[in-house]
N, C-alpha and C positions, 0 to 999 in steps of 0.2 A: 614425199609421196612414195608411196609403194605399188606395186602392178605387180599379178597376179593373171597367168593366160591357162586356158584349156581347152579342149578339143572337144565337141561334141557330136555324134551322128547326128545326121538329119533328122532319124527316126527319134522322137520323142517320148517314144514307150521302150528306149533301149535302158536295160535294167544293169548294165555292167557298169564296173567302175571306171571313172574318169579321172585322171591325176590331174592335180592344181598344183603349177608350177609358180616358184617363184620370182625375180627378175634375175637370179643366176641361175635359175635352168633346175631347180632340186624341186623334188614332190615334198610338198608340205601338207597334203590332203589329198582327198580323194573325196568326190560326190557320184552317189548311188540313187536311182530309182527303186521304189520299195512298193512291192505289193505283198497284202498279207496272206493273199493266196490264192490260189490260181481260179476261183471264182470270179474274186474285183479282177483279175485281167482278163478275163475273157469280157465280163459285164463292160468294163471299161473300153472293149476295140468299138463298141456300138457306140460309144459319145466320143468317137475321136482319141481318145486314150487324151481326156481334158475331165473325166467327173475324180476318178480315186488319184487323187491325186499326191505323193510324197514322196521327198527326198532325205537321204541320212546327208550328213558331211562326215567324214572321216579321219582320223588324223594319220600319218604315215605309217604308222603301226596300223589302221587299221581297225580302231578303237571310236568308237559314236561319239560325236564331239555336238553335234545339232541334228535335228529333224524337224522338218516341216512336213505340213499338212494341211489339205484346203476342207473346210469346214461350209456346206451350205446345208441352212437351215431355213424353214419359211419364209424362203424367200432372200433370205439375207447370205452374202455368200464373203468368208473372211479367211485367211489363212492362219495357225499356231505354229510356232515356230517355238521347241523348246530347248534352249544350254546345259543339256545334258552335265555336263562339270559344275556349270556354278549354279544348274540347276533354277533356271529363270523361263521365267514365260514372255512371248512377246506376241503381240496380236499385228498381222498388217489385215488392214482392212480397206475400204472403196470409201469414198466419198464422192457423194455426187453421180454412181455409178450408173442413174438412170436417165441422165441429163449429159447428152456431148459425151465426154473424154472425162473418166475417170479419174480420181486423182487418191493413189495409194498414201496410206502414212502407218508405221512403223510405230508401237509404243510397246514401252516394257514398267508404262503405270507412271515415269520418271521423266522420261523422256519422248520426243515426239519427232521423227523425223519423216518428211517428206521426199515422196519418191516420183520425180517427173520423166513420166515413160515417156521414151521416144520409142518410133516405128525402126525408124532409120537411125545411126549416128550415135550419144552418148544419152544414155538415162540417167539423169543424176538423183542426188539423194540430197536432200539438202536439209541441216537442222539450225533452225535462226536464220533459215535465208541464205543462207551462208552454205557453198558446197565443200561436203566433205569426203563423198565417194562419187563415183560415176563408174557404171558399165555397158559393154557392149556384142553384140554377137554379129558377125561377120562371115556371111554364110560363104564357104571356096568351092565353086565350080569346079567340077569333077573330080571332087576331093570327095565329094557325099557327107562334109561337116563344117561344122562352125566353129569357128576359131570365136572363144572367149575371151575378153579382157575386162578388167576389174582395178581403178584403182582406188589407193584410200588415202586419203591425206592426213595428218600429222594431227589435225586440231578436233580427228573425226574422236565422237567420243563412244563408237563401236571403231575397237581396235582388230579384231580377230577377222579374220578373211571369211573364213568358214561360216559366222551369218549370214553376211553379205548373199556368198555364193548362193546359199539355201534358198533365199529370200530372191534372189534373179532367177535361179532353175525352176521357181514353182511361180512366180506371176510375171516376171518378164519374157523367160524362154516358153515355157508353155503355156502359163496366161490361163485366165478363166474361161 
């Protein structure tokens, strides 16, 4: 297994970079809040800084490795999330979203994974039933942020952190 921690302000509309550290302590990425301009952020303080919604992930250089973005259309509301490098698209979207408690799932057309949000404690990801990432945010009093963690296991068949992370900062941390 591998783990993967970061630090986040409380504030949710903070557009600076955040360094994603490895389990020896090195930046292997950086996630960024992205607005396209200073129109959606102002339009966006009126809905909570929850409608324009998107993140890049970054790689230590500094170089766009993924980006997400939440997509709501008549009605229907899904995030895209795209691999910049190899260049793939993956959709997460709601199931059930009208009914109870949500249930997110992940697909890139091939594969389908399941993402069981918790409020509190670990949200995992499960593909076959079977977990192979979980994360979490840990909010530290009088810190004013959230300590991140991320881990991924060996049989996960998204290897790269840097989805993950994308796919927790846009519907787990700030959520629809």
């Amino acid at each position: 297994m591998k783990t993967y921690t970061y630090h986040h302000p409380e504030a949710i509309e903070y557009t600076g970079d955040v360094p994603i550290l490895d389990d020896n302590g090195e930046v292997i990425a950086f996630s960024r809040r992205i607005y396209d301009n200073f129109l959606k952020r102002t339009f966006d303080e009126i809905f909570d800084f929850r409608y324009f919604l998107k993140y890049d992930v970054l790689d230590d250089q500094k170089e766009k490795l993924f980006t997400i973005k939440k997509v709501s259309r008549r009605g229907k509301l899904w995030f895209e999330e795209i691999d910049v490098v190899n260049k793939k698209k993956y959709i997460i979207s709601y199931e059930n979203w009208r009914i109870g408690i949500p249930t997110l799932y992940i697909t890139d057309g091939n594969i389908k994974i399941q993402i069981d949000k918790a409020i509190e404690g670990w949200s995992k990801f499960l593909f076959n039933e079977v977990e192979i990432a979980r994360w979490k945010a840990e909010y530290r009093d009088g810190e004013g942020k959230f300590q991140m963690t991320l881990q991924i296991e060996e049989n996960s068949p998204i290897k790269h952190p840097g989805l993950f992370i994308a796919i927790c900062q846009a519907t787990l941390f700030v959520g629809a």
